[in-house]
C-alpha positions as CSV (number, residue, x, y, z in Angstrom):
1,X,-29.7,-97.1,-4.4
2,X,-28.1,-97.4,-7.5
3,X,-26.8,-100.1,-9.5
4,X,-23.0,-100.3,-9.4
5,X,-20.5,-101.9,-12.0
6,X,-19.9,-104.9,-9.4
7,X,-23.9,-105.1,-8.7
8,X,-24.3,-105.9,-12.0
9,X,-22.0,-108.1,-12.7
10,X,-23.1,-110.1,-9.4
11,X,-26.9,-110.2,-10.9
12,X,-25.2,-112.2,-14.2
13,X,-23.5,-114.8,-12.5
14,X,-27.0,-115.3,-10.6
15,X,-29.0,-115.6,-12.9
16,X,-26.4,-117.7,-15.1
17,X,-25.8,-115.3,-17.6
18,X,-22.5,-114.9,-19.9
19,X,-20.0,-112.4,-21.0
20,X,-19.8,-111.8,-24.5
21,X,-18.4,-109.2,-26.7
22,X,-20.7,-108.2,-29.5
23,X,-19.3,-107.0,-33.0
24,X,-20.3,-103.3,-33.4
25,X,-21.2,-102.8,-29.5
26,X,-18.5,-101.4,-27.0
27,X,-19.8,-102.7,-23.7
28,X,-20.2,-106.1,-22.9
29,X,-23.7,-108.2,-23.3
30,X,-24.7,-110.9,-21.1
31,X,-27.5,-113.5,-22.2
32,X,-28.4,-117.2,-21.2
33,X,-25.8,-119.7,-22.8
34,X,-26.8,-121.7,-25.8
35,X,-27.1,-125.4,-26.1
36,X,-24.1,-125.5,-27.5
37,X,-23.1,-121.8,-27.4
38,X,-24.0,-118.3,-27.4
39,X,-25.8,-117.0,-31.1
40,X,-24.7,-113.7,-32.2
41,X,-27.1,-111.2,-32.9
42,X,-26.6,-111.7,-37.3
43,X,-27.2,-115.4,-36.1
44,X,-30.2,-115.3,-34.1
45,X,-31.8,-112.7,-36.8
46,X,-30.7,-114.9,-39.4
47,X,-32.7,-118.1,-37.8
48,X,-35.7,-116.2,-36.9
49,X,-36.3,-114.9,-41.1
50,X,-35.8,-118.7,-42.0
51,X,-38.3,-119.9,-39.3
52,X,-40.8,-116.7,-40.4
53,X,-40.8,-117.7,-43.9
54,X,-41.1,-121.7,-43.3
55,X,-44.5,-120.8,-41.1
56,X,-45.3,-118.1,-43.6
57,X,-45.2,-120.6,-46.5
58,X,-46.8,-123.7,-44.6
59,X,-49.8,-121.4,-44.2
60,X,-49.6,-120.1,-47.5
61,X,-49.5,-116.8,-46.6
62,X,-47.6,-114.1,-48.9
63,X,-45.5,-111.6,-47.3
64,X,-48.1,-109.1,-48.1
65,X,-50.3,-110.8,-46.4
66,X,-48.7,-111.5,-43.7
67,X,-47.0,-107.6,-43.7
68,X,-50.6,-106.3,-43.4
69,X,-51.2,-108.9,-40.4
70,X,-48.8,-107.9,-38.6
71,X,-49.4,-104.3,-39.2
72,X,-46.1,-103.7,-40.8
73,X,-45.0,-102.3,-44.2
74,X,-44.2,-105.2,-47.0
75,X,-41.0,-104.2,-47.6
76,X,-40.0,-104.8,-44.0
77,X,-41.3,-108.2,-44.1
78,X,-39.4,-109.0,-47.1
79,X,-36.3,-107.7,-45.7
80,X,-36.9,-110.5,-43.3
């Protein structure tokens, strides 16, 4: 049977999950709360390249190095 509008609106108040409208995205998106709020997307991509470079750097790792660990292209890393 499938999923209705109701259904799945029903499974986010279940599991806790909150309404947000995202820049850039017509529907709506539903995620976990924050501690003290919800992180938009530029946000959460924002904190994720600062805590990349911090462990890159503590292990003194270059972003070509860590680019070919990870199996990706250097100048994706460094868009990070």
């Amino acid at each position: 049977m499938a999923k209705t509008s109701k259904d799945h609106r029903q499974y986010a108040v279940d599991k806790g999950l909150v309404e947000e409208q995202e820049p850039g995205f017509e529907r709506p998106v539903f995620r976990r709360p924050g501690f003290n709020r919800i992180l938009s997307l530029d946000e959460m991509e924002k904190t994720l390249s600062q805590q990349t470079r911090k462990s890159r750097e503590m292990r003194g790792l270059t972003r070509e190095q860590l680019a070919a660990m990870l199996g990706l292209s250097a100048p994706s890393v460094r868009a990070l």
